[in-house]
C-alpha positions as CSV (number, residue, x, y, z in Angstrom):
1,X,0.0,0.0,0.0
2,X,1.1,3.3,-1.1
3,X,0.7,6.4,1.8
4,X,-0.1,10.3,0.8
5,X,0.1,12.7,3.8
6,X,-1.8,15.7,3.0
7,X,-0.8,19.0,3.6
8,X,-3.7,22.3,3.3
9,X,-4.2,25.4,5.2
10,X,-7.7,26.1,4.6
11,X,-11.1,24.8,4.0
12,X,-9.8,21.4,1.9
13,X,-12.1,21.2,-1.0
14,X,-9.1,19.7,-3.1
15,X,-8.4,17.5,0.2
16,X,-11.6,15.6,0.0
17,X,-11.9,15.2,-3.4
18,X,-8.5,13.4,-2.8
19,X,-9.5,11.6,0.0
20,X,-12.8,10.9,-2.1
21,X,-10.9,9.0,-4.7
22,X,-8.5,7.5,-2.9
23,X,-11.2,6.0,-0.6
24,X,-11.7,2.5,-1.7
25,X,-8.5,2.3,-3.7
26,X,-6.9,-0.8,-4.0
27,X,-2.9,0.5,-3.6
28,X,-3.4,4.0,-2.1
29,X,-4.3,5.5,1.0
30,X,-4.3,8.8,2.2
31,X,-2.8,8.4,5.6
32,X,-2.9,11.7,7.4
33,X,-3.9,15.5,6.9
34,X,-1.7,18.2,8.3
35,X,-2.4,21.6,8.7
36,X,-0.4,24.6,10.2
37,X,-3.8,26.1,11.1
38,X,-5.8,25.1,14.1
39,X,-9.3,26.1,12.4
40,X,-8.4,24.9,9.0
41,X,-11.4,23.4,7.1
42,X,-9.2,20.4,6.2
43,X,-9.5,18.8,9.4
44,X,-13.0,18.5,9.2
45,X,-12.3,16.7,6.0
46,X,-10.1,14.4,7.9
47,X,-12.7,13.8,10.4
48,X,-15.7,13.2,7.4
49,X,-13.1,10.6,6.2
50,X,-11.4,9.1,9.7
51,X,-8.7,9.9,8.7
52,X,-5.9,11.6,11.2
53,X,-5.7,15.1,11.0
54,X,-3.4,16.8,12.7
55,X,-2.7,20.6,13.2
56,X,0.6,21.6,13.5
57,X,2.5,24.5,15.2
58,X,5.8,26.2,13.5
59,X,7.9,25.0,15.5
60,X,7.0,21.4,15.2
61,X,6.5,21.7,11.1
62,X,10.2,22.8,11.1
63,X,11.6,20.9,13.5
64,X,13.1,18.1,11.6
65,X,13.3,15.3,13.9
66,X,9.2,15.8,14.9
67,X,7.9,16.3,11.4
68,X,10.3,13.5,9.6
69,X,8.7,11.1,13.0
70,X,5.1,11.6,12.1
71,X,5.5,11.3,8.9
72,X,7.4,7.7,9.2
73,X,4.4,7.1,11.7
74,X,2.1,7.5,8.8
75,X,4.4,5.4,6.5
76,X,4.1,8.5,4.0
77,X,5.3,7.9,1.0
78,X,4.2,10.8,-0.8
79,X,3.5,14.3,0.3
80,X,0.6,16.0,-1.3
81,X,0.2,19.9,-1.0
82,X,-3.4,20.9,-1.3
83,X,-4.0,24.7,-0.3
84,X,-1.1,24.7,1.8
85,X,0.9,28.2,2.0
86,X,4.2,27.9,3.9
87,X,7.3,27.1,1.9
88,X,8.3,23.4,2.1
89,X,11.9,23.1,4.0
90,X,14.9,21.7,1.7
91,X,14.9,19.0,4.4
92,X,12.3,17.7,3.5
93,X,12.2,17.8,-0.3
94,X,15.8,16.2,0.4
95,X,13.6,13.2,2.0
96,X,10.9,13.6,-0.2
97,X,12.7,13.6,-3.9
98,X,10.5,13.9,-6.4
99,X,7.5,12.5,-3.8
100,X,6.1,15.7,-3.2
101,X,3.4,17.7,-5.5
102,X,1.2,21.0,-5.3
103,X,-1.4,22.5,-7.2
104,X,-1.5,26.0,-8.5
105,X,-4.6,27.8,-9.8
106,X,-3.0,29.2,-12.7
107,X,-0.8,28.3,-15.7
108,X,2.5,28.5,-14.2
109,X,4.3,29.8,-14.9
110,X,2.3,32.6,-14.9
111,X,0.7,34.0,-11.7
112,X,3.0,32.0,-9.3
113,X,5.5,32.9,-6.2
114,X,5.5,34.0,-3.2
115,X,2.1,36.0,-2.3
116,X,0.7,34.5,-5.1
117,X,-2.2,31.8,-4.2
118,X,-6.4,31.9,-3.6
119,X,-8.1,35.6,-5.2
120,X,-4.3,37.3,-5.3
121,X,-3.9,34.7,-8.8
122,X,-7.1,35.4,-10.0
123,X,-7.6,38.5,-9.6
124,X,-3.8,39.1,-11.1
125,X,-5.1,37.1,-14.0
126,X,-8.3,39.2,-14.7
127,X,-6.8,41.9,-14.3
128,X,-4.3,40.9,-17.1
129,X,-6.7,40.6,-19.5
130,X,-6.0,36.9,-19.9
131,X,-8.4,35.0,-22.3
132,X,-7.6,31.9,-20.8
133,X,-7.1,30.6,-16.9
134,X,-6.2,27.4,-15.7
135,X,-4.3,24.8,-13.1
136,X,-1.3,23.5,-12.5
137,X,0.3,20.2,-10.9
138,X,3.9,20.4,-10.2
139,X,6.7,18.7,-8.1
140,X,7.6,20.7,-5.4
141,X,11.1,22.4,-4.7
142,X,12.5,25.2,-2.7
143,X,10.7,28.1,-4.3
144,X,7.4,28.8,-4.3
145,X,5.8,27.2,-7.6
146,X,8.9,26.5,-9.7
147,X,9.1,22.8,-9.4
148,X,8.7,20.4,-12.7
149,X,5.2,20.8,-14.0
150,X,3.5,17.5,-14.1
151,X,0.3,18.5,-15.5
152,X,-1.8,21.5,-16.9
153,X,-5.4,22.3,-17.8
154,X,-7.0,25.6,-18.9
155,X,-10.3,26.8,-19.5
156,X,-10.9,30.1,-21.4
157,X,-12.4,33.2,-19.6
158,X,-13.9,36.1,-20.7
159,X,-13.4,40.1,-19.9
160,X,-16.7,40.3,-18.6
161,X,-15.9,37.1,-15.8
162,X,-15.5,38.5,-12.3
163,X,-12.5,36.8,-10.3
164,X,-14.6,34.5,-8.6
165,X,-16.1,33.4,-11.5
166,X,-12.5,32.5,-13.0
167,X,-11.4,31.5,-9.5
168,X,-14.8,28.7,-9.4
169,X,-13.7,27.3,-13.1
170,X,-10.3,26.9,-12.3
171,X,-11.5,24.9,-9.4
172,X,-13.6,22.5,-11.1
173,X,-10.3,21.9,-13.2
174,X,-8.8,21.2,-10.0
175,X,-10.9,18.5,-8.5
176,X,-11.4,17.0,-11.9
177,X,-8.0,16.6,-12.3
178,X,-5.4,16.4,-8.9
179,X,-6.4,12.9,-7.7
180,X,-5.7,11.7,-11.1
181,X,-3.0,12.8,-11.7
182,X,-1.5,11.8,-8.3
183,X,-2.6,8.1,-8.7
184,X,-1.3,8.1,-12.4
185,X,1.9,9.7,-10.7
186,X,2.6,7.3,-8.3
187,X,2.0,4.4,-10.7
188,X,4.4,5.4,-12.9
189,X,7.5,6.0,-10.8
């Protein structure tokens, strides 16, 4: 059986249409949720799914010994970033290699860094004048949104589309296409 810890830091809509898929899977699990937040969303999705959910303190998420000791707890094999908006130490991308992915609501690499997640993309994207919006899955390294892209998929906007409008098509694009991409990820490595 193959583990995914789950990190998010918010409500974890893209968390429980991963946990959703990877229910009843036959070779994957998701494991545990983390969150840096103590009222994130997400662990109500880990509690909808009993799954463990824990919530995490900065000193704990950067203490290497603590974090590394859950994680071997959990028997994580991959780390899955799901709304989650602190930069991942090298230490743990050195652990990780190439077992750790985020999503991105845009077309990176357009619209990504630091500062640059939830209504900051879209709104940076309608006010471009962009005709077309989109997602992106990517291997994580040590700046924000510059890892290997994995996957993409856009859907065109319109001038007249407010930024929640773009931000709730991007989103469907997003739970259509993370958990699949993660299972065809981890089968093919």
């Amino acid at each position: 059986m193959t583990y995914i810890t789950i990190f998010a830091s918010g409500g974890g809509s893209n968390a429980a249409e991963i946990c959703r898929y990877f229910q009843d899977h036959p070779s994957i699990r998701v494991g545990l949720i983390i969150t840096n937040r103590k009222k994130a969303g997400v662990l109500q999705v880990a509690a909808d799914f009993n799954i463990p959910g824990q919530a995490l303190s900065s000193e704990m998420l950067n203490d290497r010994h603590q974090l590394l000791s859950l994680l071997q707890s959990y028997r994580t094999d991959y780390i899955i970033l799901a709304g989650y908006l602190k930069l991942i130490p090298s230490w743990l991308i050195e652990t990780y290699p190439h077992k750790i992915l985020n999503i991105h609501p845009s077309l990176l690499p357009k619209y990504g860094g630091q500062g640059m997640y939830g209504m900051h993309v879209h709104q940076a994207v309608k006010s471009s004048g962009e005709t077309q919006s989109g997602m992106t899955i990517h291997h994580v390294n040590e700046a924000f949104d510059q890892g290997g892209i994995i996957f993409q998929a856009s859907v065109p906007i319109s001038s007249d589309m407010s930024a929640e409008e773009i931000a709730k098509a991007v989103l469907v694009l997003e739970h259509r296409h993370y958990a699949p991409t993660i299972e065809k990820f981890i089968k093919e490595v």
